[in-house]
C-alpha positions in Angstrom: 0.0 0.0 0.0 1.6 3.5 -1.0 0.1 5.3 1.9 2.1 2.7 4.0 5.4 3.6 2.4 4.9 7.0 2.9 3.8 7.0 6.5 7.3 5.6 6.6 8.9 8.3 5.2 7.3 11.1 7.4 5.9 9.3 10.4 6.6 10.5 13.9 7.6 8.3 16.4 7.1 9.5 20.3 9.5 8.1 22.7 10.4 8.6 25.9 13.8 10.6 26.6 15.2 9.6 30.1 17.6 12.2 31.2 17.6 15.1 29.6 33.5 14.0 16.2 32.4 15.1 13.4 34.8 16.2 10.4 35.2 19.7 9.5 35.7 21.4 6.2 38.0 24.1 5.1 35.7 26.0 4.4 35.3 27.0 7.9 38.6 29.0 7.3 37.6 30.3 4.0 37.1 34.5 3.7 33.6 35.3 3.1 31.7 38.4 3.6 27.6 38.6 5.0 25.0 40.1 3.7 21.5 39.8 6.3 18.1 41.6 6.1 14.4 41.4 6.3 11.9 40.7 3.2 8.7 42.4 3.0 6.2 43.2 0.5 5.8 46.4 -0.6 1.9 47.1 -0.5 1.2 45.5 3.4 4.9 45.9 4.8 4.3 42.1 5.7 6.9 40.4 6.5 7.8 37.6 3.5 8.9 33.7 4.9 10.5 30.8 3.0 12.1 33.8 0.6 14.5 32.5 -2.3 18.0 34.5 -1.4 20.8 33.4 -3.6 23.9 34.4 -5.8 22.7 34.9 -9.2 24.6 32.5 -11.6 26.0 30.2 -9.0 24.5 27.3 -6.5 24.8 29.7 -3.4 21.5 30.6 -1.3 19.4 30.6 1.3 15.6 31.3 2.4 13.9 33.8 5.1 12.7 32.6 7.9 9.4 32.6 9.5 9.9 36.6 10.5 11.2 36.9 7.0 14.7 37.2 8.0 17.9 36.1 6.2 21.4 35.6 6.5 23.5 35.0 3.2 27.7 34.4 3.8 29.2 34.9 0.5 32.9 33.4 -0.1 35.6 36.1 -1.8 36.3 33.3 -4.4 33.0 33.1 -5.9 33.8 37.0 -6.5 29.5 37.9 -6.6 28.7 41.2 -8.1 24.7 40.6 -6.5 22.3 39.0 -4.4 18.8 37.9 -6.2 15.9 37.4 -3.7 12.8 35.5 -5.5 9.5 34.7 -4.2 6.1 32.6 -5.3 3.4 35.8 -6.6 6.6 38.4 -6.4 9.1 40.2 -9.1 13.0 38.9 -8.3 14.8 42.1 -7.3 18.6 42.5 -7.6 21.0 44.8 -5.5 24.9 45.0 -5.4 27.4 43.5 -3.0 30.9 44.4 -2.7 30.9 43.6 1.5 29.0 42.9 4.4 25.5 44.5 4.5 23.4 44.5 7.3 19.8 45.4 8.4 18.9 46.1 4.9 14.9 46.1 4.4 14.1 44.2 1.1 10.5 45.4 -0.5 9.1 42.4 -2.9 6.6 43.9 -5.3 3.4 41.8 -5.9 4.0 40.4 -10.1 0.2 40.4 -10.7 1.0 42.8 -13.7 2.8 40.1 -15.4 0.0 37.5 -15.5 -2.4 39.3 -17.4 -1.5 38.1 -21.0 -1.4 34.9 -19.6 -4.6 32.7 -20.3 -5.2 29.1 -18.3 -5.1 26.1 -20.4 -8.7 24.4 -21.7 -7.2 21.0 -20.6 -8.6 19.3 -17.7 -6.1 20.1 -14.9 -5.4 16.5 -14.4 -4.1 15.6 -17.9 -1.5 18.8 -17.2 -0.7 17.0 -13.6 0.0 13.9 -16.2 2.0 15.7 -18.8 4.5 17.3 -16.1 4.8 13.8 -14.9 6.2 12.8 -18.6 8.2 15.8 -18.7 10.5 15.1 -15.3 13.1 13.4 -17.0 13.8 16.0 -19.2 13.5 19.1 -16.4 15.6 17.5 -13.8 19.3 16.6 -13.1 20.5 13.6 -15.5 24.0 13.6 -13.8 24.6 12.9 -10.0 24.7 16.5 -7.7 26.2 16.5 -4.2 24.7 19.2 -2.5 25.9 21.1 0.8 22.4 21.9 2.7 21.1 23.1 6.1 18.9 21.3 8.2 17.0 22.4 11.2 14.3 20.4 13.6 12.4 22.0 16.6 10.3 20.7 18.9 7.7 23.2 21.0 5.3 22.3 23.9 3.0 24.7 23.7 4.3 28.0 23.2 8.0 26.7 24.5 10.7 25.3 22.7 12.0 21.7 24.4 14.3 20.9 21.8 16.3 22.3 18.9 18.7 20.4 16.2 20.3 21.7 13.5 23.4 20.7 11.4 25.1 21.4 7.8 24.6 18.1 5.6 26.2 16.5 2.5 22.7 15.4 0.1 24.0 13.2 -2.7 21.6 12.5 -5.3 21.4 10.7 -8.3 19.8 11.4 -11.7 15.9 11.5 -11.7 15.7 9.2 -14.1 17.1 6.6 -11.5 15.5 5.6 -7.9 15.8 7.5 -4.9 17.1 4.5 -2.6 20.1 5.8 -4.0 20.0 9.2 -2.4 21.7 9.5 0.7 22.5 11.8 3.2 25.7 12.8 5.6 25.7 14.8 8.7 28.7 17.2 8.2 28.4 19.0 11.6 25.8 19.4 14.0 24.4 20.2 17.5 21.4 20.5 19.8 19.4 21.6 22.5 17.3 19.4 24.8 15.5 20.6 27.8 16.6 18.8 31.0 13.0 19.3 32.6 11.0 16.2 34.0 7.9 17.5 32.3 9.6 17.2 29.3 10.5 14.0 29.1 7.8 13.2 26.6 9.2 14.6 23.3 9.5 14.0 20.2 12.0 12.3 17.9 12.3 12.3 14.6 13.2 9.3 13.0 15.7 9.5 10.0 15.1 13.6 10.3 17.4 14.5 7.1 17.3 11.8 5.9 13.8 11.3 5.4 14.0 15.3 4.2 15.1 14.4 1.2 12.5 11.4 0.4 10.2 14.2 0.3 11.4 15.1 -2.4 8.2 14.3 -4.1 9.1 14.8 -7.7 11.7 11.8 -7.5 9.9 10.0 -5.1 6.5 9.9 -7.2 4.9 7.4 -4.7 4.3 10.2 -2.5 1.6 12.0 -4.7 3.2 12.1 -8.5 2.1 8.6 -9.3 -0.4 8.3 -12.0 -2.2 5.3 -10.4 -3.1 7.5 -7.8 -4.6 10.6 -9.2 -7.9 9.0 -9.7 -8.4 9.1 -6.1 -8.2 13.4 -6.5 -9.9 16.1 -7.8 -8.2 18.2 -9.7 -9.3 21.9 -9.8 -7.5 24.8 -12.2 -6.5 28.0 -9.8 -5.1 31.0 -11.0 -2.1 31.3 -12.2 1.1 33.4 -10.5 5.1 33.6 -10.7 8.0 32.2 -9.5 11.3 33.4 -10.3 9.5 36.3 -12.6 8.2 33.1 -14.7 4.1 31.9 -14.7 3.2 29.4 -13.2 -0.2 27.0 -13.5 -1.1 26.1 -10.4 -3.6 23.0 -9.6 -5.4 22.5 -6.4 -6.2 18.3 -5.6 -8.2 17.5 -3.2 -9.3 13.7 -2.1 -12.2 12.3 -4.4 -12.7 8.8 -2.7 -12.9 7.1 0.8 -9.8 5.3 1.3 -8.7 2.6 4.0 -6.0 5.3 4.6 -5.9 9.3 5.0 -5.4 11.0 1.2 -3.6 14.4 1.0 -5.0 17.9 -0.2 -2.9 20.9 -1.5 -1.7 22.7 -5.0 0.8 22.1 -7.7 2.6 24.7 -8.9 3.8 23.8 -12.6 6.1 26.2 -14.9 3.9 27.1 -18.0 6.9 26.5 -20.4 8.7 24.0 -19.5 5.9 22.1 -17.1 8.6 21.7 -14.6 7.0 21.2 -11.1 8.3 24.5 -9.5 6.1 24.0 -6.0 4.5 21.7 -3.9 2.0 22.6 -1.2 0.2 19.5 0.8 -1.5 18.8 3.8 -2.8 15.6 5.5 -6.4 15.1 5.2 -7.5 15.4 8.9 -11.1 14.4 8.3 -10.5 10.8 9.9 -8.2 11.5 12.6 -7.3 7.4 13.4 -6.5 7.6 9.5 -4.6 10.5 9.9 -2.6 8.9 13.0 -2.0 5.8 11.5 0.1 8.0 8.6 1.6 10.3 11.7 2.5 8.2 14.1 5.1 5.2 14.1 5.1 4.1 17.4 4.0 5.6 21.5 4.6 4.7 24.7 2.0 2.8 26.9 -0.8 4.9 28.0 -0.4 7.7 25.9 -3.4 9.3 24.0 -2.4 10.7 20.7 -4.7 13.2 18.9 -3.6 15.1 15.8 -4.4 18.3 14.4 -2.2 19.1 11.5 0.6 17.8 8.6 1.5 19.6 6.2 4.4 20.0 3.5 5.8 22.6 1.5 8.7 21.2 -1.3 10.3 23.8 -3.7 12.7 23.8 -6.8 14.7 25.7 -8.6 15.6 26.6 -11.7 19.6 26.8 -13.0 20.9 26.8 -16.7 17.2 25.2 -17.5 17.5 22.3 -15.2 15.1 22.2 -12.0 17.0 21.3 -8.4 15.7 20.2 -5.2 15.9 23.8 -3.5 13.8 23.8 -0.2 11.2 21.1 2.2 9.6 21.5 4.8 7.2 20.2 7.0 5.2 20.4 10.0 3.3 18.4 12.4 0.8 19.8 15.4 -0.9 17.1 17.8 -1.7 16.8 21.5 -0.2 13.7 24.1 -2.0 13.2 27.1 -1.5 10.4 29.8 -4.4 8.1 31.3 -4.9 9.8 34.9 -3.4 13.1 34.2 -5.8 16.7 34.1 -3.7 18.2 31.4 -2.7 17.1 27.9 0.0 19.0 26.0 -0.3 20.8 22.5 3.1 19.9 20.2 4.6 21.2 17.5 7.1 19.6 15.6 9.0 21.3 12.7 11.7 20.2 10.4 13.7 22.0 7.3 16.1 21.6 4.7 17.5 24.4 2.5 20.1 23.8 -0.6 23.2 26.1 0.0 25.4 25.0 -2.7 25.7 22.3 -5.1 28.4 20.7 -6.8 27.9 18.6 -10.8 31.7 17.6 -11.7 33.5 14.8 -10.7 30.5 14.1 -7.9 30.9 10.5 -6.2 28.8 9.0 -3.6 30.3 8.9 -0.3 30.4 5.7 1.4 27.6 3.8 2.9 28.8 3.4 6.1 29.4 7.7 6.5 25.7 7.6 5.4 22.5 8.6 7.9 19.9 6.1 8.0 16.6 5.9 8.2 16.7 4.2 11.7 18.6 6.7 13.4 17.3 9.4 15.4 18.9 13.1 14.3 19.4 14.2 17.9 21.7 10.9 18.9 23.6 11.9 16.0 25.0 15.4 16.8 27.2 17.3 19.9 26.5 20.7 22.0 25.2 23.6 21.0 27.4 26.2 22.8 30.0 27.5 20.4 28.6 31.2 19.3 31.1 30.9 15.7 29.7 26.8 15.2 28.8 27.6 11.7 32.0 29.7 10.2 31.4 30.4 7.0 28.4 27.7 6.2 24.7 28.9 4.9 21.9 28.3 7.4 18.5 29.4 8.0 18.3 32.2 10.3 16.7 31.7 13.5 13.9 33.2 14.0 13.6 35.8 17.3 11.3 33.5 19.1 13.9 30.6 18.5 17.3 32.7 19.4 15.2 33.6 22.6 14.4 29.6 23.1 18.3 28.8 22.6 19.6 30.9 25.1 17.3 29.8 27.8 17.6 26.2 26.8 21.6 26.7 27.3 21.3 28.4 30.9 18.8 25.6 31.6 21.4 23.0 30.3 24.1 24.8 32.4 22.0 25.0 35.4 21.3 21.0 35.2 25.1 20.3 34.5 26.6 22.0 37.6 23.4 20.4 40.1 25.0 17.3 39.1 27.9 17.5 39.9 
């Protein structure tokens, strides 16, 4: 059953935490210069999240965060005249960099002007989902790319953070014409925050975290919602269109159309209008059955927990270089409640994990050995060290955190602190 394999891929599994050297690069030593900012858009002044920010012309970039925030570190070598900052329904805007820039305010201005000559296909929406299908081959990678990527899990009880892992990755992929078994992932350097509270001690791990990223990448892993068995069990509706990258875009909502043993998924394609390269992918769990909805969320529970869910949802992007379409951002996010047999209060989670290409690499790429590889069965946070060192990341691409998260890390460290010296 497909819905099993992917409830394998993204599946939760809640486990009790009792309690609570990696190799470096040179390019930790390399010069670079940082350029860092807000994104907004120019008729509401609201603040812009999951922004494109990258080095025209090269593999370089980044994305806002949630508060529409970035951070871009730019080596001297690559010698980059500008910075490009692209969003879905927005015109790219260029500026020049010679040095380090910061607090500059970024206004993106809505591209509606743009879609007027463009008309939406007669075709039923679902032979267009069909004929972008046909057409990966040709609009992805046909040689192997070794991408260097940031990843980023949090965990929040309620409104508090209770853990946070993050780490720079090595993504190897193959072509798109071969499987993604294939794929694999390697943690470069990492670290993380748990809280050493009692009440905490039901969290949340993610299986495979990075790992499991990059399965999600649902245009080479069609068993997630590309395969063409599948689509009869959706509705296919046309929307209209908008940009990406100042180029038009179809974009096709799906909704479920039959009762399955299993939860289906609801959410909107976003498909280039000239090359029908699948730019976006927007997609939710269908929450309408919620013991369908936790067989797909949740792998496995302690004894006597009661597990409700409220929400799943995924957000893959790609990007386009040279007329070739990349794996470029994913993310996703879970929401559900845990409560214990005897206990007054249950507790509201939130689970979120992200991975953002920050350079790529075409020539001479190898894979690197299996056994340097992150599996499926390992848990992210058993994987990676500390999180104390303010300079950790040198001169590496990451996500900016987000002011509620900074906040969350600093009094995670004092609380780490504070439990290190009671014990002793």
């Amino acid at each position: 059953m497909k819905t099993t394999i992917f409830s394998q891929i993204v599946g939760i599994a809640l486990m009790l935490l009792l309690g609570s050297g990696l190799q470096l690069s040179a390019q930790d030593n390399e010069s670079f210069f940082t350029v860092s900012g807000v994104v907004k858009d120019s008729h509401n002044k609201k603040k812009l999240n999951y922004v494109n920010v990258s080095v025209p012309g090269s593999n370089v970039g980044t994305v806002t965060n949630a508060d529409g925030e970035f951070t871009l570190k730019i080596k001297h070598s690559l010698n980059a005249k500008e910075v490009e900052v692209s969003h879905l329904g927005y015109l790219n805007y260029r500026f020049p960099v010679s040095g380090n820039v910061d607090g500059m305010v970024i206004m993106l201005v809505p591209s509606a002007k743009l879609l007027k000559e463009i008309t939406v296909r007669p075709d039923h929406p679902r032979q267009l989902v069909e004929e972008a299908i046909d057409r990966i081959s040709d609009n992805y990678s046909k040689t192997p790319n070794l991408f260097s990527a940031f990843y980023r899990e949090t965990v929040q009880k309620g409104k508090r953070y209770i853990q946070v892992a993050e780490a720079v990755i090595n993504v190897y992929k193959t072509p798109y014409n071969q499987s993604i078994d294939r794929d694999r992932v390697r943690i470069f350097k990492g670290r993380k925050l748990l809280s050493p509270q009692k009440s905490d001690t039901l969290a949340v791990k993610l299986m495979g975290g990075p790992y499991f990223a990059v399965l999600l990448d649902v245009v080479k892993n069609p068993e997630v919602l590309l395969d063409k068995e599948m689509l009869s069990m959706y509705e296919f509706t046309m929307d209209d269109p908008v940009t990406i990258d100042n180029r038009p875009q179809y974009v096709i909502s799906f909704k479920p159309a039959v009762i399955m043993p299993y939860a289906l998924y609801y959410g909107r394609y976003y498909i280039d209008r000239e090359t029908l390269a699948f730019t976006q992918i927007a997609f939710n769990l269908d929450m309408s059955d919620l013991s369908k909805a936790t067989e797909v969320m949740l792998v496995r529970k302690p004894l006597g927990l009661h597990f409700k869910p409220y929400e799943f949802s995924f957000l893959v992007t790609y990007k386009q270089h040279n007329g070739v379409s990349y794996l470029n951002y994913i993310r996703s996010e879970a929401s559900f409640k845990c409560d214990w047999k005897r206990r007054l209060f249950s507790s509201k989670y939130n689970v979120v994990s992200e991975m953002v290409m920050t350079d790529r690499e075409d020539q001479g790429v190898k894979p690197f050995p299996y056994k340097e590889a992150f599996t499926k069965n390992e848990a992210f946070t058993d994987k990676v060290g500390a999180f104390f060192d303010p300079d950790f990341w040198g001169a590496y691409n990451i996500i900016a955190p987000t002011e509620s998260l900074d906040a969350a890390v600093t009094k995670l460290k004092k609380a780490a602190l504070t439990n290190s010296e009671t014990k002793k």
